[in-house]
LOPAFI-539171 format. One record per residue (C-alpha): residue number from 0; z, x negated, y negated. Coordinates in Angstrom, 2 decimals. Each point is the difference from the previous one (the first is absolute). Layout:
BEGIN
[NUM,[Z,X,Y]]
...
//
This chain:
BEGIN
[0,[135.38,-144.81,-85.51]]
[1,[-1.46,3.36,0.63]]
[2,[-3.52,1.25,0.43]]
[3,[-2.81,-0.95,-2.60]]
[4,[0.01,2.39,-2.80]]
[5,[-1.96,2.62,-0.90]]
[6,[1.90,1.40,-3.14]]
[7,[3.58,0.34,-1.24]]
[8,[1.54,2.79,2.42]]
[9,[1.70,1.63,-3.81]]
[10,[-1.54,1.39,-2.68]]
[11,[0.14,-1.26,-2.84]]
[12,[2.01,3.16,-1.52]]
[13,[2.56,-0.40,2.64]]
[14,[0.34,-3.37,-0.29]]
[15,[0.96,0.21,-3.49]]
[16,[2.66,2.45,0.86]]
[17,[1.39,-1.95,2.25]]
[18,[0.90,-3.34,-1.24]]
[19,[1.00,-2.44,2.24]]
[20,[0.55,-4.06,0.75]]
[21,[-2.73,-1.42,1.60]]
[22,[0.08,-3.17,1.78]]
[23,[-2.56,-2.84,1.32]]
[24,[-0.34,0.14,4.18]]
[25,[1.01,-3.10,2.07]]
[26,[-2.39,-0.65,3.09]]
[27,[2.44,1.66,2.24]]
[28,[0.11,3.39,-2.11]]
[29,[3.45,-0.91,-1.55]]
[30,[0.61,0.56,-3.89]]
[31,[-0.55,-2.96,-2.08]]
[32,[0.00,-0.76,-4.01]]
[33,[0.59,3.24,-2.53]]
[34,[-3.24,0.80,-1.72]]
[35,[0.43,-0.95,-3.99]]
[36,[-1.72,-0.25,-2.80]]
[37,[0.77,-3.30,-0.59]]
[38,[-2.83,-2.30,1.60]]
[39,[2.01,-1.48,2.48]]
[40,[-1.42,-2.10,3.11]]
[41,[-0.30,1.53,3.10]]
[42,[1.69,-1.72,2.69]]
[43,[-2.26,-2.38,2.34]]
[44,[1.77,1.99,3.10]]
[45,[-1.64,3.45,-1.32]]
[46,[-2.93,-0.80,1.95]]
[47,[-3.23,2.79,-0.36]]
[48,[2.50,2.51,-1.98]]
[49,[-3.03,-0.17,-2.53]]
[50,[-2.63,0.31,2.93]]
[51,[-3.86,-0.94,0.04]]
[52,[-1.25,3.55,0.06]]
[53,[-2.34,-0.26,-3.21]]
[54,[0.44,3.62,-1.99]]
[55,[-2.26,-0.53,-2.48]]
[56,[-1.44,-3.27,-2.29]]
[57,[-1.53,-0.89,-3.01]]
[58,[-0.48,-3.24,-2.10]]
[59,[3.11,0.23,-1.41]]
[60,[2.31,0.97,2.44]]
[61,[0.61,0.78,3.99]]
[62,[1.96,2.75,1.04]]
[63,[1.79,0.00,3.27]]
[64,[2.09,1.84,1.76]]
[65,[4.08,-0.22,0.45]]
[66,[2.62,1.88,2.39]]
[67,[3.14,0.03,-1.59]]
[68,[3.37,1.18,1.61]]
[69,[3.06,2.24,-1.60]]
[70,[3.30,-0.84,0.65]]
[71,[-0.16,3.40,2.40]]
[72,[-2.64,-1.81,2.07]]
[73,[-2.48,2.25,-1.73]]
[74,[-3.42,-2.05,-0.05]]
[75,[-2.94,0.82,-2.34]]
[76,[-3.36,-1.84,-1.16]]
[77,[-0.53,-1.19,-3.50]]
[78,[-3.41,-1.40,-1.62]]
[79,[1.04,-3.83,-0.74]]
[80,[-2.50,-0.94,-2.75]]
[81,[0.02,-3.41,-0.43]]
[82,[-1.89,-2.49,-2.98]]
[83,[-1.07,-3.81,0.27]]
[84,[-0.93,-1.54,-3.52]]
[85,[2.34,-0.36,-2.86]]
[86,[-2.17,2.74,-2.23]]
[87,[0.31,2.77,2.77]]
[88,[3.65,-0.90,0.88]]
[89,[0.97,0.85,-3.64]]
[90,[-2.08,3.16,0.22]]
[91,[2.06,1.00,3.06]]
[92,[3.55,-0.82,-1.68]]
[93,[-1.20,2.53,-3.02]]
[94,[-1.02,2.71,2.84]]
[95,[3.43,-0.62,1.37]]
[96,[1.47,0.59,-3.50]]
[97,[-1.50,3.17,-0.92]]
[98,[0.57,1.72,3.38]]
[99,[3.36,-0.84,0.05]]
[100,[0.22,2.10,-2.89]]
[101,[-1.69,2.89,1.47]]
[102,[0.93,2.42,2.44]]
[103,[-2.29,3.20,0.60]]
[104,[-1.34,1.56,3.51]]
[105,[-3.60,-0.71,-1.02]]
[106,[0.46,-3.98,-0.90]]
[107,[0.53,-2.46,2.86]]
[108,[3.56,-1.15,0.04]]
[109,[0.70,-4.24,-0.34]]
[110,[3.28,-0.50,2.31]]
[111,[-0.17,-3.70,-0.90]]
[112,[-1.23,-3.54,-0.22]]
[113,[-0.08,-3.01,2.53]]
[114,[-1.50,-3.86,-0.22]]
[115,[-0.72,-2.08,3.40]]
[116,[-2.01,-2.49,0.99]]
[117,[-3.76,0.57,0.62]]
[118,[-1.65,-1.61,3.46]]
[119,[-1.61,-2.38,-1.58]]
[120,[3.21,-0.88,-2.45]]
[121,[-1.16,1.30,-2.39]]
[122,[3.14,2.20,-2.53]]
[123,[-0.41,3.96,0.41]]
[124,[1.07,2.91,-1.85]]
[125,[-0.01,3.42,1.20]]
[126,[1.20,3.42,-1.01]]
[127,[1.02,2.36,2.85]]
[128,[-1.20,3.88,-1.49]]
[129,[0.51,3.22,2.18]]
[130,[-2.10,1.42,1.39]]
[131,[-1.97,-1.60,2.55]]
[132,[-3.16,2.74,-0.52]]
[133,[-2.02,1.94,2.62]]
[134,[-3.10,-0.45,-2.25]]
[135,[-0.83,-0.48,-3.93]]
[136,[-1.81,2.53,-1.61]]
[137,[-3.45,-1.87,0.04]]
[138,[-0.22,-0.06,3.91]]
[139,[0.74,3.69,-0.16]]
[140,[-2.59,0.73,-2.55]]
[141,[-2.62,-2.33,1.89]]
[142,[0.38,2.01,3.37]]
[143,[-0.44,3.57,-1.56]]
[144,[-2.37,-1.68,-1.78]]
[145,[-1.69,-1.03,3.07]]
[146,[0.65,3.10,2.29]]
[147,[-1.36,2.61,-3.10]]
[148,[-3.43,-2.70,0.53]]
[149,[0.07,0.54,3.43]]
[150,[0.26,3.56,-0.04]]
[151,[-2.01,0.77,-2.77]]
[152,[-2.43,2.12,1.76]]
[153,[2.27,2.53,1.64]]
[154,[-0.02,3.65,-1.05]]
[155,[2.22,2.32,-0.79]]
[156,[1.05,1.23,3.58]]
[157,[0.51,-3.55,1.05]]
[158,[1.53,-1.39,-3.25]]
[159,[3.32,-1.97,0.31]]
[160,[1.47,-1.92,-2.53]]
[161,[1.90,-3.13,1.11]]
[162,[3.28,0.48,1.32]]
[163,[2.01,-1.66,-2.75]]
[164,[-2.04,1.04,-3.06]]
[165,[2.55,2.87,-1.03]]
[166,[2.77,-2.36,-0.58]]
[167,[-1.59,-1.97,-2.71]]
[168,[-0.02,2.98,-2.48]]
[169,[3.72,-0.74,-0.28]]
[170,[-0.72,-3.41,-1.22]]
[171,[-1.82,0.99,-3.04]]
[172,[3.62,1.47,-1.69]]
[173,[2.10,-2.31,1.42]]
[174,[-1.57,-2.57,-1.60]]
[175,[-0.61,1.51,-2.82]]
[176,[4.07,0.19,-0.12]]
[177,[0.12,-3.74,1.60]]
[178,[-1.61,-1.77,-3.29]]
[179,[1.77,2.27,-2.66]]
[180,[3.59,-1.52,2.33]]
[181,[-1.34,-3.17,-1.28]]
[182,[-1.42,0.39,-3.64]]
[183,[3.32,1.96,-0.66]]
[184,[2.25,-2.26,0.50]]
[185,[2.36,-1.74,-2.33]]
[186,[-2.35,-3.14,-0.02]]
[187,[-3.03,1.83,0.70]]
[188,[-2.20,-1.44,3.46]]
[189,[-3.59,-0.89,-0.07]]
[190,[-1.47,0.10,3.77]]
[191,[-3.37,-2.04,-1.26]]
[192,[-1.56,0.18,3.03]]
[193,[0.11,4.21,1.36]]
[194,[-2.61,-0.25,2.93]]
[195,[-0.23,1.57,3.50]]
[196,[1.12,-3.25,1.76]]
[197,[2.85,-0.51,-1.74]]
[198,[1.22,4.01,0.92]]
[199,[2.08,0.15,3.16]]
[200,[0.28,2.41,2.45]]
[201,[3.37,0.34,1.56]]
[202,[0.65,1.76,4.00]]
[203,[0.62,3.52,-1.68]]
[204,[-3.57,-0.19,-2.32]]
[205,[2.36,-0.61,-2.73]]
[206,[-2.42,-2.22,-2.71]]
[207,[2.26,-3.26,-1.52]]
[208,[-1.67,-1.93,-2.89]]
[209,[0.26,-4.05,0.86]]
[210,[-1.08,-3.02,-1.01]]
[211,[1.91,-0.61,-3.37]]
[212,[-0.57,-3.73,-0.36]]
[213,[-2.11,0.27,-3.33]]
[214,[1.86,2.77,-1.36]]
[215,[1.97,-0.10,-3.23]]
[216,[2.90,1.57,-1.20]]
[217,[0.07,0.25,-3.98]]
[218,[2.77,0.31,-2.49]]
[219,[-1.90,3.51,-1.77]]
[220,[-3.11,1.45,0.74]]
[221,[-2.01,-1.65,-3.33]]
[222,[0.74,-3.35,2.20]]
[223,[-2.56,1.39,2.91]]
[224,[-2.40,-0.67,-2.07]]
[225,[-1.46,-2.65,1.28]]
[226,[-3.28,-2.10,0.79]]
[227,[-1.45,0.89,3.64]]
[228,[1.00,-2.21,2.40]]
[229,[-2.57,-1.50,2.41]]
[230,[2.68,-0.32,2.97]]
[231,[-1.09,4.18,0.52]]
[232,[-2.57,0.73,1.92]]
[233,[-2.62,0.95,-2.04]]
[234,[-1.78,2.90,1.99]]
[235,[2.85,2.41,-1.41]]
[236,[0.86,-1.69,-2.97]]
[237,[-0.06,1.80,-3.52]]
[238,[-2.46,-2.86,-1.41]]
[239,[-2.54,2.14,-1.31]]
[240,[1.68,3.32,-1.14]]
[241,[-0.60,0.70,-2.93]]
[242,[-2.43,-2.34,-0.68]]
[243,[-2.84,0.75,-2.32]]
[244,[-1.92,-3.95,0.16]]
[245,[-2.80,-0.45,2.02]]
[246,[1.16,-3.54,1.52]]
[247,[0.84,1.49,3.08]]
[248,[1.87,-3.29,0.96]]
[249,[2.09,-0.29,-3.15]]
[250,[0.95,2.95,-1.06]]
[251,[1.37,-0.05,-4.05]]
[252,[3.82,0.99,0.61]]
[253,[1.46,-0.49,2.90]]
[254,[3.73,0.87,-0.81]]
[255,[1.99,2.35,2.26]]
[256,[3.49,1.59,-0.46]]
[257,[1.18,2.16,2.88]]
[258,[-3.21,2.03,0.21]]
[259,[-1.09,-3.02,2.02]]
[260,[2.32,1.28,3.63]]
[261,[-1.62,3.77,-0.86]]
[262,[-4.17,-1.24,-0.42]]
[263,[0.61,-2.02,3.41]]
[264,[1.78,3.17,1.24]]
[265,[-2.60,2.11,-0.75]]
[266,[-2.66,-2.29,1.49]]
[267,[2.03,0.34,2.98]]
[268,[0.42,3.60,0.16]]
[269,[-3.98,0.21,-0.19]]
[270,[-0.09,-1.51,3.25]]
[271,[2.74,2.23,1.46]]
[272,[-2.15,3.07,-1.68]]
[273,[-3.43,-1.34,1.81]]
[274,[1.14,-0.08,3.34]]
[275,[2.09,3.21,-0.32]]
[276,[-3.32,1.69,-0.74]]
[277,[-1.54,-1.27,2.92]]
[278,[-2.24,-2.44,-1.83]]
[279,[0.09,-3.83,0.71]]
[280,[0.85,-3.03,-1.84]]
[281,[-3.52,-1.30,0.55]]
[282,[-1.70,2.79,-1.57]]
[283,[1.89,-0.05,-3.07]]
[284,[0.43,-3.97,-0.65]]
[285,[-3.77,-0.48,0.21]]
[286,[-1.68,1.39,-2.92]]
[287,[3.24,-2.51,-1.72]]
[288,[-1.12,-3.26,1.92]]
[289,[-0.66,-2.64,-2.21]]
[290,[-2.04,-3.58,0.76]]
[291,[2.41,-2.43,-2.17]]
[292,[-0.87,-3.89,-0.44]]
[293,[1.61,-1.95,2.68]]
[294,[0.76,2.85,3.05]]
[295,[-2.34,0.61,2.91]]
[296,[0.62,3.59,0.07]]
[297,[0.70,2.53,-2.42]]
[298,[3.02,1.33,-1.59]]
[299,[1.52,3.40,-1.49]]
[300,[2.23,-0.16,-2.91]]
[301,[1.07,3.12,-0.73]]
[302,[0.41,-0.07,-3.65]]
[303,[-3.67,-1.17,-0.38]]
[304,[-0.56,2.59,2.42]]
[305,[1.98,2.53,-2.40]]
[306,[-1.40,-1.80,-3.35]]
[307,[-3.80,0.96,1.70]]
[308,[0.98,3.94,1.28]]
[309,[-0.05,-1.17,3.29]]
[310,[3.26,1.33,0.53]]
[311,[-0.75,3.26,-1.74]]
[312,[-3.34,0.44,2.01]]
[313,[1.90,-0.06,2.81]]
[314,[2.88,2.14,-0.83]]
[315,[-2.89,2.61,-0.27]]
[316,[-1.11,-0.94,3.46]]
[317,[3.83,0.96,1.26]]
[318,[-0.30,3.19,-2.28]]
[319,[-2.86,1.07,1.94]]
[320,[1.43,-1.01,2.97]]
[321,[2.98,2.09,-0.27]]
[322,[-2.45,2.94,-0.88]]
[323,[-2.18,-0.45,2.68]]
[324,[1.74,-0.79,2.83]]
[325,[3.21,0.54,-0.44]]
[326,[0.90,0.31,3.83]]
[327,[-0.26,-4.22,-0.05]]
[328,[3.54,0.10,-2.38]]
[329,[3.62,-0.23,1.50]]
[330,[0.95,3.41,0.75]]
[331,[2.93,0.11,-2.83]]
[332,[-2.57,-1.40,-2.77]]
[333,[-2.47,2.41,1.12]]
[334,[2.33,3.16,-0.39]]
[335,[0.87,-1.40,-3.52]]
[336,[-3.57,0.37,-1.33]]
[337,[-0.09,3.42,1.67]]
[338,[2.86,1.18,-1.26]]
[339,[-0.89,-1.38,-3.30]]
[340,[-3.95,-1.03,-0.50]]
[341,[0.84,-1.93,-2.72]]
[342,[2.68,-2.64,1.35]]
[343,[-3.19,-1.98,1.55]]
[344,[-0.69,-0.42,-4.29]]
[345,[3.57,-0.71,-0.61]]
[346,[0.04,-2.91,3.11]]
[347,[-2.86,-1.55,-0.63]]
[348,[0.98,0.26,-4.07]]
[349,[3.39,-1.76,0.23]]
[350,[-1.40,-2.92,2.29]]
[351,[-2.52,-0.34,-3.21]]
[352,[2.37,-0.32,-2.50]]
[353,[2.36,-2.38,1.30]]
[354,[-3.05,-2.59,0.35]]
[355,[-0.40,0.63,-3.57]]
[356,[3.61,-0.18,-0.52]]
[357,[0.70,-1.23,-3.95]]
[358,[2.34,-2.70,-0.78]]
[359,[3.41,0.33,1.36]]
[360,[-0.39,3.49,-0.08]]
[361,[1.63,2.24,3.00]]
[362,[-2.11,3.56,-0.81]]
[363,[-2.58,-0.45,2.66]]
[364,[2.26,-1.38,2.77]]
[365,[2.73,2.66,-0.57]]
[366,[-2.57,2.78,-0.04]]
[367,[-1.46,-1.17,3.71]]
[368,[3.39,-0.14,1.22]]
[369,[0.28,3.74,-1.31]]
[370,[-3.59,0.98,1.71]]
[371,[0.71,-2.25,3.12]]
[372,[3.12,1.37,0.67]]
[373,[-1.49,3.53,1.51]]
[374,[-1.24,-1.83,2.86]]
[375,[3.05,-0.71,1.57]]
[376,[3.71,0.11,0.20]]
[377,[0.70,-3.89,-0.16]]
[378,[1.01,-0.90,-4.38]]
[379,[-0.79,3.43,-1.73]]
[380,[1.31,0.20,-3.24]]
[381,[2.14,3.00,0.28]]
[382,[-1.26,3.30,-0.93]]
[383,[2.57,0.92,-2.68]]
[384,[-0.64,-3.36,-2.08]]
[385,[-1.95,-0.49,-3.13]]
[386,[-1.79,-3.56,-0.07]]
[387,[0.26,0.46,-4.20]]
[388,[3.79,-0.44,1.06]]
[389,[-0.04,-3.52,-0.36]]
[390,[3.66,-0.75,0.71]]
[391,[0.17,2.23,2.95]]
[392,[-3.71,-1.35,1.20]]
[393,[1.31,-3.87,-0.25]]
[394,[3.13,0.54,1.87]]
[395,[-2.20,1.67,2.69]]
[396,[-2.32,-2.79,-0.21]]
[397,[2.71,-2.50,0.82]]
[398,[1.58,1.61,3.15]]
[399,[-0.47,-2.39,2.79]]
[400,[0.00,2.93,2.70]]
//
């Protein structure tokens, strides 16, 4: 076996391009079993081929990380995500399901299945996905978060913004693209659970959507409609959009189509849109914090935070900020709104609509990806298309590359 990982050594783009067999490692580096799809047992002899280097955890699931070997000797590091109980297992065979289906540069790649038996005896079930990330979007987020705090008192001479804060205006239209790949296909994919944590970040700063073990795929788009499920996590849930009750904690309605992936999206994108402004987290989650029955601390949800103009408060508050100090935005932003004072309107605009996205409709998240695209190179929609072009506008949406 080779050194501990730190990520896959491929991106995911190129890995995709590049299709190849992958194999489980035997203890002395030779090849062993072909990766599959179809469950089967890894050999006792395969010793720490899924080793005990803990990538990230929840309650429902451990992921670890796997070296896998070509039949070129080419060796590479896959996340091995692995479920215990019967409920979760069945959750990971559907995630298995739908991204065998997909194939796009911005959705993590499943290369295949595997079973074996657990230390303690127990039966486990694992999916190996590609790639083994540098970082997920929330970690990023949290230390601009954290270095904008720390330096919130510098001036203008002495003004830096952190060192990786340019490449996230990329992610806001290639995710924008990402979900309309998935609500356009044939059977049309619900995420259900859009968050920062479950956003990868791959060794080039390309941004891969993961994590698909509550998502659907439906036989129309009237199908999406559906109940919200409590397996999301709630903070950037749609629960409360459009909402008119009082009951805070039971909203009236709470059926989502597809406008479900773009509310959580947007949520998201807020936090991108903070931190590129040079603002924190902490500032703008507290006015939202919330003492609920049961829970020590307090907690943001952002559509009760959008339902009470918390949200829109503060999109005034990055308004200003843009105005004010505009020296604290990433130099390409910044040279946007000069070239064009009213982009900081159309920005902050789009990121407002799609949290108020309507039912299963598209509008808002196709006109971000049309004002998110002038901030960087990485999924434009071509300059000589017309959105209203529907057939042209799908088959773009579709492209995996």
């Amino acid at each position: 076996m080779g050194p501990r990982p730190t990520a896959s050594s491929l991106s995911l783009e190129s890995f995709l391009k590049l299709p190849r067999d992958y194999r489980f490692v035997h203890p002395d580096g030779s090849p062993g079993p072909l990766v599959c799809m179809g469950y089967n047992e890894i050999p006792e002899d395969i010793g720490d081929v899924i080793n005990t280097r803990i990538q990230a955890f929840s309650s429902k699931s451990i992921v670890l990380s796997a070296q896998l070997i070509t039949n070129d000797d080419t060796q590479d590091w896959f996340a091995a995500k692995i479920m215990y109980t019967p409920e979760n297992i069945e959750k990971l065979k559907n995630e298995l399901e739908i991204l065998g289906k997909l194939r796009h540069k911005h959705v993590a790649a499943v290369l295949g299945s595997f079973s074996r038996t657990g230390p303690f005896g127990q039966h486990m079930i694992g999916i190996l996905v590609f790639p083994l990330a540098v970082q997920n979007l929330q970690q990023l987020l949290e230390n601009i978060s954290t270095y904008n705090k720390n330096t919130q008192n510098e001036g203008r001479s002495t003004w830096h913004t952190h060192q990786h804060t340019e490449k996230l205006l990329s992610y806001f239209a290639c995710l924008c693209r990402t979900v309309l790949y998935l609500h356009k296909q044939h059977r049309p994919v619900k995420h259900r659970d859009i968050k920062p944590a479950n956003i990868l970040i791959d060794k080039d700063d390309g941004v891969i959507l993961a994590d698909f073990d509550i998502s659907k795929a439906y036989d129309d788009v009237k199908e999406a409609i559906t109940y919200s499920s409590p397996d999301g996590t709630i903070m950037y849930s749609s629960k409360h959009v459009g909402d008119d009750s009082d009951d805070d904690d039971n909203p009236k309605d709470n059926r989502r189509g597809l406008e479900w992936d773009i509310i959580s999206l947007g949520f998201v994108f807020l936090e991108i849109a903070t931190v590129l402004f040079g603002r924190t987290l902490e500032e703008m989650r507290k006015p939202m914090e919330k003492h609920r029955r049961g829970q020590k601390k307090p907690t943001v949800i952002y559509s009760e935070a959008l339902k009470a103009r918390h949200i829109h408060n503060w999109l005034e508050t990055l308004r200003d900020t843009a105005t004010d100090t505009p020296w604290r935005l990433p130099l390409h932003l910044a040279q946007s709104i000069e070239s064009d004072p009213g982009y900081v309107d159309d920005f902050l605009k789009a990121i407002e609509d799609m949290m108020s996205a309507e039912q299963n409709s598209h509008g808002s998240l196709e006109r971000a990806w049309e004002v998110f695209g002038r901030l960087s190179d990485h999924c434009p929609i071509p300059s000589n298309l017309d959105v209203n072009d529907k057939i042209r506008f799908d088959e773009l949406c579709l492209q995996s590359f």
